[in-house]
C-alpha positions in Angstrom: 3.3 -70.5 -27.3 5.6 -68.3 -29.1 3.3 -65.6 -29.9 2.4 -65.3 -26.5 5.6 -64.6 -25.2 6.1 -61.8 -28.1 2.8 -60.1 -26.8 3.7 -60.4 -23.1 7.1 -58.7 -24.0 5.5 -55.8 -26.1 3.1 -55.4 -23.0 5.9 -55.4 -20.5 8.4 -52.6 -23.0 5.2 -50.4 -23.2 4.5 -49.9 -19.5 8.1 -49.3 -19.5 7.7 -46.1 -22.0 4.6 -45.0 -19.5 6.7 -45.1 -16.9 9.2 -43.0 -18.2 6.7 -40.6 -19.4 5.6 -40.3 -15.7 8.7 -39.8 -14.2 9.6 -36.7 -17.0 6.2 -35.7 -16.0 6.8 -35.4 -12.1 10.4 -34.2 -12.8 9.2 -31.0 -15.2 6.7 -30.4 -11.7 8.7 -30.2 -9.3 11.1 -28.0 -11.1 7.8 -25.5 -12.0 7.1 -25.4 -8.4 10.7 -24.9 -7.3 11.2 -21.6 -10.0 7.8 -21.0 -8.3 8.7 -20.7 -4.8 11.7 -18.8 -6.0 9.5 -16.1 -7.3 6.8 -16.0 -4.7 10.2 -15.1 -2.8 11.4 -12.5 -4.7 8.1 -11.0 -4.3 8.1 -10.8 -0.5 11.4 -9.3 -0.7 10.4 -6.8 -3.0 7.2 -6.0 -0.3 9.6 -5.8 2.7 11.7 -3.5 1.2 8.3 -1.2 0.3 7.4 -1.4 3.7 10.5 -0.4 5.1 10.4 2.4 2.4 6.6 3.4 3.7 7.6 3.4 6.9 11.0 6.1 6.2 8.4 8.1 4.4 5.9 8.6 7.0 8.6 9.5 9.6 10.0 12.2 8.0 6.3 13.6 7.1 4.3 12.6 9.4 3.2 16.2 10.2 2.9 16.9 6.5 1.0 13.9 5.6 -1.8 14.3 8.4 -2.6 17.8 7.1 -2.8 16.3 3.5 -4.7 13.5 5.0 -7.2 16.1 6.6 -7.6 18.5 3.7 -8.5 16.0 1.2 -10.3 13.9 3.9 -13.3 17.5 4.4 -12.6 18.0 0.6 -14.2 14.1 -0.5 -17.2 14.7 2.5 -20.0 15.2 0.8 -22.5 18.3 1.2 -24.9 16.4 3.6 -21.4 16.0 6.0 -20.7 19.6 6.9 -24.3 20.7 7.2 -23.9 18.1 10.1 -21.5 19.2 11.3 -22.2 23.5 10.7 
């Protein structure tokens, strides 16, 4: 009867220590996806401010950039292009 009861404790202290172990588990998680959302953050900042930077760009050449756009657009053609169109 006694030796019973000492492997019923031992049983009951180790699903204890699992339990525990879970718990870190889903703790160390949940911080990893919060530093995760953090960065994913940072990163969309970081576009935005790009895109507002693109967008400065092309207003201030916009007449510069098509003629760029247009020289090396006929220079990439290949041959078979401008007999087409000569």
């Amino acid at each position: 009867m006694q030796q019973q009861q000492q492997q019923q404790q031992q049983v009951h202290e180790h699903q204890q220590q699992q339990q525990q172990v879970h718990e870190q588990q889903q703790q160390q998680v949940h911080e990893q996806q919060q530093q995760q959302q953090q960065v994913q953050q940072q990163q969309q900042q970081v576009q935005q401010q790009q895109q507002q930077q693109q967008q400065q760009d092309t207003e201030e050449k916009e007449g510069e950039v098509r003629t760029i756009f247009c020289s090396s657009f006929t220079v990439k053609q290949p041959p078979s292009f401008a007999r087409y169109k000569a």
